[in-house]
C-alpha positions as CSV (number, residue, x, y, z in Angstrom):
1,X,-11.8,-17.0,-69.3
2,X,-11.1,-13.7,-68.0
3,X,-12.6,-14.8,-64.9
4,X,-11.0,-17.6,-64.2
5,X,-7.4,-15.9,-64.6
6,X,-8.2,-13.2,-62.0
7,X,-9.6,-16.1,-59.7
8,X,-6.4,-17.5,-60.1
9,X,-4.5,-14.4,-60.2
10,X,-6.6,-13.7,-56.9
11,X,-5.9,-16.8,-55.1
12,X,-2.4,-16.0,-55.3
13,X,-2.2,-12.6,-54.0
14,X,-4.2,-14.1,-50.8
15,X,-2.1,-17.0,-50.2
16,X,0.5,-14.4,-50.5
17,X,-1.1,-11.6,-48.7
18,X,-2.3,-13.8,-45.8
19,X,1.0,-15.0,-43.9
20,X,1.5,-11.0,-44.1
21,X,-1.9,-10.3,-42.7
22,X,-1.6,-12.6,-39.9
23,X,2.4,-11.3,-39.1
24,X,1.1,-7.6,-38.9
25,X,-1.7,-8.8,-36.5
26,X,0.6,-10.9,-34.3
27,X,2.6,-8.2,-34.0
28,X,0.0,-5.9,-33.4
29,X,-1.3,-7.9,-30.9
30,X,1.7,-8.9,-29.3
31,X,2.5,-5.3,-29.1
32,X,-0.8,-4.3,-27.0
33,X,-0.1,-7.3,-24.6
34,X,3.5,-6.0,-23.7
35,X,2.2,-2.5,-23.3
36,X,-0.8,-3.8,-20.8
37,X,2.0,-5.9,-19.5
38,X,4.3,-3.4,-19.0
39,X,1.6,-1.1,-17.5
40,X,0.4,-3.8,-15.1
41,X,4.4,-3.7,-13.6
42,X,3.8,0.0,-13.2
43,X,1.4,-0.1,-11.2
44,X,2.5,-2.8,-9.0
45,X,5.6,-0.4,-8.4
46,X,2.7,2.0,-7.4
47,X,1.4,0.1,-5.3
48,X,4.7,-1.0,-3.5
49,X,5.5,2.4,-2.7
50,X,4.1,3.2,1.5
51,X,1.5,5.2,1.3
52,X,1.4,7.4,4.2
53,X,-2.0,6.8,6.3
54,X,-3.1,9.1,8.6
55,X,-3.8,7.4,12.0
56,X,-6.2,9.0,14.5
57,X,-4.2,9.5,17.8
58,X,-5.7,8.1,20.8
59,X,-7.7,10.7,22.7
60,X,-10.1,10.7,25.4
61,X,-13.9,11.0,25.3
62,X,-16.1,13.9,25.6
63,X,-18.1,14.4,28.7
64,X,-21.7,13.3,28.4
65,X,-24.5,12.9,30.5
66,X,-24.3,13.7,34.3
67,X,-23.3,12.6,37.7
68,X,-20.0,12.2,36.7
69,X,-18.7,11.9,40.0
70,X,-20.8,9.1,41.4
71,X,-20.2,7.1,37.8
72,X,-16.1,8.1,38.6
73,X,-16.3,8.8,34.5
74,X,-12.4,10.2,33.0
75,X,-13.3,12.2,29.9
76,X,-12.4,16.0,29.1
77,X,-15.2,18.9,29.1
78,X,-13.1,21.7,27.4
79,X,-9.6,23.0,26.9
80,X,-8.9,23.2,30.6
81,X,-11.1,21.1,32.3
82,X,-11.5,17.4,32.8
83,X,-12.7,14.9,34.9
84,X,-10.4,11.5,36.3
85,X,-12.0,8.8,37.4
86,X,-15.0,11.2,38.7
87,X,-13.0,14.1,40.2
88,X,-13.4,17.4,38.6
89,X,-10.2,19.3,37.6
90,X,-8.7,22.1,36.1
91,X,-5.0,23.1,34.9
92,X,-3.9,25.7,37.0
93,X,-1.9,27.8,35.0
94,X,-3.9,28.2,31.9
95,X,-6.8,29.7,30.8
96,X,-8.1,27.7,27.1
97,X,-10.7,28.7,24.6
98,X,-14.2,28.2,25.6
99,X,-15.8,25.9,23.6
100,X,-18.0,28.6,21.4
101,X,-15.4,30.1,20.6
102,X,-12.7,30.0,17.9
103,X,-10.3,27.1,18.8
104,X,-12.3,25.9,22.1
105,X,-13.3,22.9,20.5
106,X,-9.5,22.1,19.1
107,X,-8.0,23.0,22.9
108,X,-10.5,20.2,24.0
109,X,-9.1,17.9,21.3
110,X,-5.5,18.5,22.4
111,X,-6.3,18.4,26.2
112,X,-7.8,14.9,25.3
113,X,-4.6,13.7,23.2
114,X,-2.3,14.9,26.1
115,X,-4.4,13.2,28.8
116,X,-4.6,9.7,26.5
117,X,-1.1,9.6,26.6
118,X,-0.4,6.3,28.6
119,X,2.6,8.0,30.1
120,X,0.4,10.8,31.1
121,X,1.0,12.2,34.8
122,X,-1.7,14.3,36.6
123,X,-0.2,16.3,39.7
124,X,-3.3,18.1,42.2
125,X,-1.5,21.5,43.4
126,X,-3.4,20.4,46.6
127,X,-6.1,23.3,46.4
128,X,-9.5,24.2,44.6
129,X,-10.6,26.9,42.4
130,X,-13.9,28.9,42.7
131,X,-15.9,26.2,40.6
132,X,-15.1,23.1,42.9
133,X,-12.6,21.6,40.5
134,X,-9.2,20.5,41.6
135,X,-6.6,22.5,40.3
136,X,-3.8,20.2,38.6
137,X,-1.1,20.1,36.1
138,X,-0.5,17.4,33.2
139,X,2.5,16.3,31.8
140,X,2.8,13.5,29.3
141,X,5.8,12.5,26.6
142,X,4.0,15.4,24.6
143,X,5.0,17.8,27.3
144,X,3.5,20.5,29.8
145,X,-0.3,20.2,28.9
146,X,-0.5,24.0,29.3
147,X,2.7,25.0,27.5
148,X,1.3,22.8,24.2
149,X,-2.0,24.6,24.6
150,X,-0.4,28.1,24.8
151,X,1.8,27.0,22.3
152,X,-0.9,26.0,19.7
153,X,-2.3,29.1,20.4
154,X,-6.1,27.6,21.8
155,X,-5.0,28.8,25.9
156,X,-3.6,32.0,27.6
157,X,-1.3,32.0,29.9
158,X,-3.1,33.0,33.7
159,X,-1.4,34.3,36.9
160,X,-4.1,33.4,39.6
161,X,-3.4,33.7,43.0
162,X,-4.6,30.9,43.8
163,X,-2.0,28.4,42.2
164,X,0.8,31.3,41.8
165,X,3.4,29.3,43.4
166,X,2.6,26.4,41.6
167,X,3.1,27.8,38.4
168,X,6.1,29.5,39.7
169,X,7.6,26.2,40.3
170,X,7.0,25.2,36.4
171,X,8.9,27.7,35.5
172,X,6.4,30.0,34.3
């Protein structure tokens, strides 16, 4: 008899004991879904946010291969020197890193973002220097191609005879 009382006695506590059960894991429940929720919002105000992307800036190629002149290729050889459309020049008031040294291969680089400027001017001081190579100036929206070279540090400012006035006339 003993029995059947607790089985009775039993039955009550988990009609009882269930509606409790099932509130404490609704709420449970309900609890982790608003914190996921809640979470999820977060991160979509994250992701909102611009996230600053670095964009390469335009530059122009390396010189490869030869014949340049006959193939009237425009790419840049070093800090200084370039070729347009398959004439050879040079700036004329600068003299950049080489390219095994320390900062030759960046001059190239910024020689090459300077001349891929579509407002980009090149001006032949009318004359050649001992290589062959037309000695010029560039200007762009970035500036004087020599003056951001000597500026960054990667080119040395040069007083040859040779294009003396024309420097002069740039003011430096």
């Amino acid at each position: 008899m003993r029995m059947q009382g607790f089985e009775t006695r039993g039955a009550d506590v988990l009609r009882w004991l269930a509606p409790v059960v099932a509130m404490v894991l609704g709420a449970a429940v309900g609890i982790a879904f608003a914190a996921v929720v809640l979470s999820q919002g977060a991160m979509a105000q994250e992701t909102v946010r611009p996230v600053p992307v670095p964009v390469p800036a335009p530059s122009l190629a390396v010189c490869r291969g030869g014949d340049r002149a006959a193939r009237h290729v425009t790419c840049v050889v070093d800090g200084d020197t370039f070729w347009l459309r398959g004439t050879k020049h040079r700036l004329a008031c600068v003299d950049a890193a080489e390219m095994d040294s320390r900062g030759g291969i960046e001059a190239r680089r910024v020689l090459a973002r300077v001349l891929a400027d579509p407002a980009a001017r090149v001006t032949p001081a009318g004359r050649q220097g001992r290589y062959g190579r037309e000695l010029s100036r560039v200007v762009s929206t970035a500036g004087d191609a020599e003056r951001v070279l000597v500026g960054a540090g990667l080119a040395r400012r040069v007083d040859y005879r040779s294009t003396r006035d024309v420097c002069r006339r740039a003011g430096w």
